[in-house]
TORKEFI-32866 format. One record per residue (C-alpha): residue in three letters; x, y, z. Coordinates in Angstrom, 2 decimals. Layout:
<doros>
[doro 'ala'; [X; Y; Z]]
...
</doros>
This chain:
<doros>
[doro 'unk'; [0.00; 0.00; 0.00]]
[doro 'unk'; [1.41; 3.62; -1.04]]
[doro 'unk'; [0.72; 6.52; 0.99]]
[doro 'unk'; [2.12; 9.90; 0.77]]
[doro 'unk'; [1.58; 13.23; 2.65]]
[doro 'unk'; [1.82; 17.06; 1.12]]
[doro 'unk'; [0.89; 19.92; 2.97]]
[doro 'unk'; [-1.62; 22.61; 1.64]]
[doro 'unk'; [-2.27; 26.10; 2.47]]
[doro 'unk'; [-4.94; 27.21; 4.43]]
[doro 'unk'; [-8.30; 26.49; 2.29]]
[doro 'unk'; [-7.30; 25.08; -0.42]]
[doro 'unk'; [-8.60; 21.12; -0.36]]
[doro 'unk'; [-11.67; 21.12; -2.41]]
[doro 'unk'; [-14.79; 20.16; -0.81]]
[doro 'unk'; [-14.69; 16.12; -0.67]]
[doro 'unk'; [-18.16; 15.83; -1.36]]
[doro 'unk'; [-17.45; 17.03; -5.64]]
[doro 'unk'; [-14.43; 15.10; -5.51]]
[doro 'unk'; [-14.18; 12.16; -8.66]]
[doro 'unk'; [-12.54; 9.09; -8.59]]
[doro 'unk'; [-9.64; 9.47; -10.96]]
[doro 'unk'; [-8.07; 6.98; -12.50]]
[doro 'unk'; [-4.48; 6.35; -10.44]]
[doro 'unk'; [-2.40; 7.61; -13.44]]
[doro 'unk'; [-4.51; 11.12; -14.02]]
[doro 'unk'; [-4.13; 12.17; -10.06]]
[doro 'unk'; [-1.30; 13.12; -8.07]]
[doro 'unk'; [-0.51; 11.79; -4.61]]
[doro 'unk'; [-2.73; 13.33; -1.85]]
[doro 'unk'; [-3.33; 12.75; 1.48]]
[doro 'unk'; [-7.00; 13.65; 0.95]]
[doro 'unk'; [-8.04; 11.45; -1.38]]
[doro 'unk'; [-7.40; 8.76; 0.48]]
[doro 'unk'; [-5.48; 5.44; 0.27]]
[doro 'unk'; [-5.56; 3.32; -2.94]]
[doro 'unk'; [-8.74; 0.95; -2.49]]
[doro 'unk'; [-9.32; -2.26; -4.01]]
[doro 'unk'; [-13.60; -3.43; -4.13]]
[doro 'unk'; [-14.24; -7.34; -4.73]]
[doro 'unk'; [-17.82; -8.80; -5.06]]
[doro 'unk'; [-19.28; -11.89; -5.59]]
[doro 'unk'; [-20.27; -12.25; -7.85]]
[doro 'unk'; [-17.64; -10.34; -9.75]]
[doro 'unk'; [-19.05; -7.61; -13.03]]
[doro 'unk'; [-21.26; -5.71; -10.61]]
[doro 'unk'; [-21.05; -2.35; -11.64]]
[doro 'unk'; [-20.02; -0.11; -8.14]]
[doro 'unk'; [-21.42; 3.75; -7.41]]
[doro 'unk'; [-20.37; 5.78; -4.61]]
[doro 'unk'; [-21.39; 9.03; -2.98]]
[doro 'unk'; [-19.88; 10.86; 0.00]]
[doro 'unk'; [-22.24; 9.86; 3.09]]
[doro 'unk'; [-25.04; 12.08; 3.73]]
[doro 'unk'; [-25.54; 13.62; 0.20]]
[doro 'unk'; [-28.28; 13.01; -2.01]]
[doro 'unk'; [-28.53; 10.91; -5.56]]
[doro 'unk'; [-27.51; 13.75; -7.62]]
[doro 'unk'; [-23.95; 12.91; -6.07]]
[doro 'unk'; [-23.60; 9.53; -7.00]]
[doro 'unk'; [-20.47; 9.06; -9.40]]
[doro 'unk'; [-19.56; 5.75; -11.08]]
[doro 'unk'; [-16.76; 3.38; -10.57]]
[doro 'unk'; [-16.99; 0.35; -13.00]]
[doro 'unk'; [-17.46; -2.93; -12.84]]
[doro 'unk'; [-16.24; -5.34; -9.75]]
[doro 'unk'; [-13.04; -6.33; -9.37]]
[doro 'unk'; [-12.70; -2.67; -9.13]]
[doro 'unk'; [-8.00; -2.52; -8.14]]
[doro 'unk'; [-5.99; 0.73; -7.36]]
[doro 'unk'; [-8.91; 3.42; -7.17]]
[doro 'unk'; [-8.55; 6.65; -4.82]]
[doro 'unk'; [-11.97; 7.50; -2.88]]
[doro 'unk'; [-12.00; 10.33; -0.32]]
[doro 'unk'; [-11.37; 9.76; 3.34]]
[doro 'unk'; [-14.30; 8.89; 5.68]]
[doro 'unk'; [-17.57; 7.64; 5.60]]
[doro 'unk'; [-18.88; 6.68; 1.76]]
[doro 'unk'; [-22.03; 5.40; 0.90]]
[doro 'unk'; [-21.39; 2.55; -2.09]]
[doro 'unk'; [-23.94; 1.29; -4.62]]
[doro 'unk'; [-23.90; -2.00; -6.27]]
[doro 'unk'; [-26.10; -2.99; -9.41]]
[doro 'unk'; [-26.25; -5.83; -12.12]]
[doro 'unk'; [-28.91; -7.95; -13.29]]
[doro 'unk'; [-28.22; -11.31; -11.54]]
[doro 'unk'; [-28.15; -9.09; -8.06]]
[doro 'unk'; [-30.13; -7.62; -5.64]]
[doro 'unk'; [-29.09; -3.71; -6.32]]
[doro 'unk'; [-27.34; -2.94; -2.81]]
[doro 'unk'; [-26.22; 0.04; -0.83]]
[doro 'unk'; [-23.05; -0.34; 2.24]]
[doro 'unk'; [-22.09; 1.96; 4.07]]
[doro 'unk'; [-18.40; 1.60; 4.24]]
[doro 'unk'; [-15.36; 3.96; 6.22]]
[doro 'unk'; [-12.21; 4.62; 3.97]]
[doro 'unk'; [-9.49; 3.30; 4.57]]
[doro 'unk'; [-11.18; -0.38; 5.89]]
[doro 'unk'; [-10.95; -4.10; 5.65]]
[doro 'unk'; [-13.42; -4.16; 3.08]]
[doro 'unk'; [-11.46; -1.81; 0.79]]
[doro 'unk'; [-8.40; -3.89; 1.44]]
[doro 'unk'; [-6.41; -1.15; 2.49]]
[doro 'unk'; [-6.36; -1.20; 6.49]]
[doro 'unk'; [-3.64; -3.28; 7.55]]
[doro 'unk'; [-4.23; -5.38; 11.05]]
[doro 'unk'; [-2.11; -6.28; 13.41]]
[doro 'unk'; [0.21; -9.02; 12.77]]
[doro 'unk'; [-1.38; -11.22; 15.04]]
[doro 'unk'; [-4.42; -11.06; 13.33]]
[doro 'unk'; [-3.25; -11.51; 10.04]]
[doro 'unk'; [-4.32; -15.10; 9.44]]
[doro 'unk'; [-7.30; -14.56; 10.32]]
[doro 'unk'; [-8.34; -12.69; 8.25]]
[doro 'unk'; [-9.87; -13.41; 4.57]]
[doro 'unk'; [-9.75; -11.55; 1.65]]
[doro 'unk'; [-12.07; -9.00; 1.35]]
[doro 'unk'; [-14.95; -9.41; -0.73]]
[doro 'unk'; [-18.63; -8.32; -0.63]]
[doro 'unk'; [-21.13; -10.98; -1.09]]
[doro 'unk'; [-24.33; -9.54; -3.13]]
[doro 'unk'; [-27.68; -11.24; -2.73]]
[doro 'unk'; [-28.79; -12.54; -6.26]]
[doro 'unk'; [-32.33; -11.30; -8.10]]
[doro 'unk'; [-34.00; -14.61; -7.05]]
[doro 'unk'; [-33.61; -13.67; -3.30]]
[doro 'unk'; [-34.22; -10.07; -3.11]]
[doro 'unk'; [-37.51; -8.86; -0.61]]
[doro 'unk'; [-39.51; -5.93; -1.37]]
[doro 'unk'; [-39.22; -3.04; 1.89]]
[doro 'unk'; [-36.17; -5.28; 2.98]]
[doro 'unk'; [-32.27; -4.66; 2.30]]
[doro 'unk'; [-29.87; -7.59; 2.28]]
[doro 'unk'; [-27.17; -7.57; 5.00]]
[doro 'unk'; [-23.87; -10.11; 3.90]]
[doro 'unk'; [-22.32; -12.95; 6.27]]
[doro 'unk'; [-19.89; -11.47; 8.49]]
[doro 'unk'; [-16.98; -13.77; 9.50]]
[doro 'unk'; [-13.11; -13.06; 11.28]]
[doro 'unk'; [-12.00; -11.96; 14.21]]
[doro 'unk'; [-13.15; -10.01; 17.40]]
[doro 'unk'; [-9.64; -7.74; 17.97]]
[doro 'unk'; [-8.82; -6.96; 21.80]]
[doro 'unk'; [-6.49; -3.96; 22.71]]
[doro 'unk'; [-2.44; -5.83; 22.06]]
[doro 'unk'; [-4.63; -8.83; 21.16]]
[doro 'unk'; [-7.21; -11.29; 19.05]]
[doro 'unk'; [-9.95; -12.50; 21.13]]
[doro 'unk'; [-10.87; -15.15; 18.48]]
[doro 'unk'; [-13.42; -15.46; 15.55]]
[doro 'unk'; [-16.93; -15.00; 15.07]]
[doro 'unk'; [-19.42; -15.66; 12.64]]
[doro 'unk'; [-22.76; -13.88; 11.49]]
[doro 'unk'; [-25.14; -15.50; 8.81]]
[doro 'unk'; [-26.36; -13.62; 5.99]]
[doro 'unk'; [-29.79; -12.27; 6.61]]
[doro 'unk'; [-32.31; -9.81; 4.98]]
[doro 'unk'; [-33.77; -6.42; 7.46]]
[doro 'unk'; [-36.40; -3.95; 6.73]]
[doro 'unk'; [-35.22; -0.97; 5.26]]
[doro 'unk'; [-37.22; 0.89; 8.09]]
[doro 'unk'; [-38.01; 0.35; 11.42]]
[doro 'unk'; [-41.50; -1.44; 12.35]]
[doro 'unk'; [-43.90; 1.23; 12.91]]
[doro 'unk'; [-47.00; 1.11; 15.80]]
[doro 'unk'; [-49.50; 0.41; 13.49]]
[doro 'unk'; [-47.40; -2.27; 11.31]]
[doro 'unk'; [-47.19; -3.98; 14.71]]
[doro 'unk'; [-50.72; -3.47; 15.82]]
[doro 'unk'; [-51.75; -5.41; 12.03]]
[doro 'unk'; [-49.26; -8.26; 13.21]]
[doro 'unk'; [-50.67; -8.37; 16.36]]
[doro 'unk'; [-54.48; -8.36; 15.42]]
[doro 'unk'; [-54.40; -10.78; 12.41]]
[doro 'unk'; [-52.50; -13.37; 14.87]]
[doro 'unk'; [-48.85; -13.02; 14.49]]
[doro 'unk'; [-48.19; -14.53; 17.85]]
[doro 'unk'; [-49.72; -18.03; 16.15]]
[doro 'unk'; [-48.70; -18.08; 13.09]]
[doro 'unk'; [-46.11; -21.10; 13.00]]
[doro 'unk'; [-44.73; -19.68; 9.94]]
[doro 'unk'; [-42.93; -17.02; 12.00]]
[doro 'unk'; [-41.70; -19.02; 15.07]]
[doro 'unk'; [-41.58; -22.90; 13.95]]
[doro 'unk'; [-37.82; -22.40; 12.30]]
[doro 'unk'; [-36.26; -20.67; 15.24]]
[doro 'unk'; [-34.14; -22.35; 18.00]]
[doro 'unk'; [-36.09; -22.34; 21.70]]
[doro 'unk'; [-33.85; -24.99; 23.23]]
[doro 'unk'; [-35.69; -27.60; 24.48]]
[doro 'unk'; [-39.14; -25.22; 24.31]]
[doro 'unk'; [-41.86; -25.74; 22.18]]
[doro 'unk'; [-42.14; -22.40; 19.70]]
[doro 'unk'; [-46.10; -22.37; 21.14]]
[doro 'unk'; [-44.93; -22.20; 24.58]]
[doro 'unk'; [-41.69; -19.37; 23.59]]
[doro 'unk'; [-44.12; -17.42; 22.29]]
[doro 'unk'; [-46.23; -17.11; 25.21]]
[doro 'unk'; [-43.42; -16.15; 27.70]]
[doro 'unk'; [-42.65; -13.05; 25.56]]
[doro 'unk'; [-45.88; -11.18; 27.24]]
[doro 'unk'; [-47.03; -13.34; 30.09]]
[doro 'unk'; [-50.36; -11.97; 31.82]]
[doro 'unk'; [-48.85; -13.67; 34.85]]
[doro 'unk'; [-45.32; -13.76; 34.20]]
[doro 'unk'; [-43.33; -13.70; 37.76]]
[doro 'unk'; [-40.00; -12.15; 36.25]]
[doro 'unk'; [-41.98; -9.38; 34.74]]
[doro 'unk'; [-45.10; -8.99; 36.39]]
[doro 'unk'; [-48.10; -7.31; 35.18]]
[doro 'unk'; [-48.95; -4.33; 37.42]]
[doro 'unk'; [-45.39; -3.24; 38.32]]
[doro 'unk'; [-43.42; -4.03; 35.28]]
[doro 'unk'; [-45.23; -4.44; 31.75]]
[doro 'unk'; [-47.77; -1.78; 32.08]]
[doro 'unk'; [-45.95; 1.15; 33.82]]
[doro 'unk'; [-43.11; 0.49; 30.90]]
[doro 'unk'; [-46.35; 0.54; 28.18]]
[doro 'unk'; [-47.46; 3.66; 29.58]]
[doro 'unk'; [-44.05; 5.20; 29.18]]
[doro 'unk'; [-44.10; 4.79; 25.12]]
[doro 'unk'; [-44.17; 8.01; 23.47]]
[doro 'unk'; [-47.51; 6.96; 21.48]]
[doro 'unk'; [-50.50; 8.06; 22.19]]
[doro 'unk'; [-53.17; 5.78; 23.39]]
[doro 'unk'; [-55.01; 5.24; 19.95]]
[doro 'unk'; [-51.56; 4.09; 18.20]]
[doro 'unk'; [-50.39; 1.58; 20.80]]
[doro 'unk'; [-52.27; -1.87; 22.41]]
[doro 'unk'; [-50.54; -3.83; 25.49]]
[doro 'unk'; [-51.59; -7.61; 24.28]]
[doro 'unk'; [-51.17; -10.19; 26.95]]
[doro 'unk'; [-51.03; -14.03; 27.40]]
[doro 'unk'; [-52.58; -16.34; 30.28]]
[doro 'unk'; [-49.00; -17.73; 30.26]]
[doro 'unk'; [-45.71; -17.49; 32.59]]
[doro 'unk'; [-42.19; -16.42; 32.50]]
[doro 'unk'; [-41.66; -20.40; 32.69]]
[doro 'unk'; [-41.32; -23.60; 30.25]]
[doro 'unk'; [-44.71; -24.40; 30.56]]
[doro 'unk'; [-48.15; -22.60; 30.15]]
[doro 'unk'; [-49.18; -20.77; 33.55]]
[doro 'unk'; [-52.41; -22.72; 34.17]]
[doro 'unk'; [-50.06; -25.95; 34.08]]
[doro 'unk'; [-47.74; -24.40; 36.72]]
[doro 'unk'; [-51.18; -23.31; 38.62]]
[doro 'unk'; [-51.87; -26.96; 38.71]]
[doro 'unk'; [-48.99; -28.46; 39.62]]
[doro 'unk'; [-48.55; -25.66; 42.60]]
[doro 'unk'; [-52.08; -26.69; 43.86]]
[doro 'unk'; [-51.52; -30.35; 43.70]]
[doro 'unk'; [-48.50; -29.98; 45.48]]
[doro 'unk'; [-50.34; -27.77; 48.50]]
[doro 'unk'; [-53.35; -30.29; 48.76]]
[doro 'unk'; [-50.24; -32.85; 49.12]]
[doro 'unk'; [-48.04; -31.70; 51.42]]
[doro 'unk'; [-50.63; -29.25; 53.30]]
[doro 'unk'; [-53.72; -30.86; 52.82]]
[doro 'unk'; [-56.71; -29.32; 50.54]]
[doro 'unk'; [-58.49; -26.16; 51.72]]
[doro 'unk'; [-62.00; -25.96; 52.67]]
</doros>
């Protein structure tokens, strides 16, 4: 990696933000303009925008098709674009210099840990309306002077904005809480999804009860009382259904007490 310094008089760097990317041999060397970057995808022949974060469209200036070697892009935050027809079109958010523009060096210790950089686009087939696609994440966890060790995050798709009151109010009201085909895939341990779902807002739920817990926090939200509902379950902060604990508590009093009369 090359990197060069040269000073400038007071006022003179042009505002970053009408900056273009240059090819290396029609620029001189300049701090500003950032380290030479190198952009990977897979798959490769996407073609790659970028903008300087926090501008609008009318600031979006072309790159070329992936593998994209030995461009400059400004310092700091940039806001990259990728497009083709056999992928998802996808915008990142990405800090220059950084891992994924293969020009941020780690420590040594680190090293081998590390992959090559590349960003993984989500193909046409799998692309969600409202919803943005978010790559697999994988290397290592750095420590000050050290490498605590390697982690791992799935690919997975989010909503481009956050769940609003009344989006949740729909989910709640045409029986989102039931409906297997949110709940049955996800890992409750030993739980049964049915009986997951219930703890989440237990009408008797001993860890967060009722009257002191769940409704002062409801009452707290910021939303007025026509955009917000506080749904509850007959169920318990417990592995099992409430009324079965209920049960099993009486049965155990008539037992060891004797029944009341």
């Amino acid at each position: 990696m090359r990197t060069t310094e040269r000073s400038h008089p007071q006022g003179a760097l042009a505002d970053l933000k009408s900056l273009a990317v240059l090819p290396l041999n029609n620029i001189s060397d300049d701090k500003a303009l950032g380290h030479l970057a190198t952009i990977r995808t897979d798959p490769a022949g996407v073609q790659v925008s970028y903008k300087p974060y926090g501008t609008n469209d009318n600031h979006w200036q072309s790159l070329g098709l992936t593998p994209l070697a030995e461009i400059r892009l400004p310092l700091g935050h940039l806001h990259l674009k990728f497009e083709g027809e056999v992928v998802t079109t996808t915008e990142r958010l990405v800090m220059n210099p950084s891992f994924l523009l293969d020009n941020f060096s780690f420590l040594p210790s680190a090293e081998e840990l590390v992959p090559e950089p590349m960003i993984h686009l989500a193909g046409t087939a799998e692309g969600r309306d409202g919803m943005v696609y978010v790559a697999a994440w994988n290397g290592p966890v750095p420590m000050p002077a050290s490498v605590a060790g390697a982690a791992s995050v799935p690919a997975y798709f989010i909503d481009t904005f956050e769940v609003t009151n009344a989006q949740f109010q729909e989910f709640v009201d045409t029986g989102g809480y039931s409906d297997s085909r949110f709940w049955a895939e996800l890992d409750f341990g030993d739980m049964d999804w049915t009986e997951a779902v219930l703890m989440m807002n237990g009408r008797y739920d001993h860890t967060v009860p009722l009257a002191s817990s769940q409704q002062p926090l409801f009452e707290l939200l910021g939303s007025g009382p026509e955009q917000k509902k506080h749904v509850t379950y007959d169920a318990g902060h417990v592995g099992f259904p409430a009324h079965q604990q209920r049960r099993e508590i009486g049965a155990w009093l008539d037992t060891y007490l004797g029944r009341v009369r």
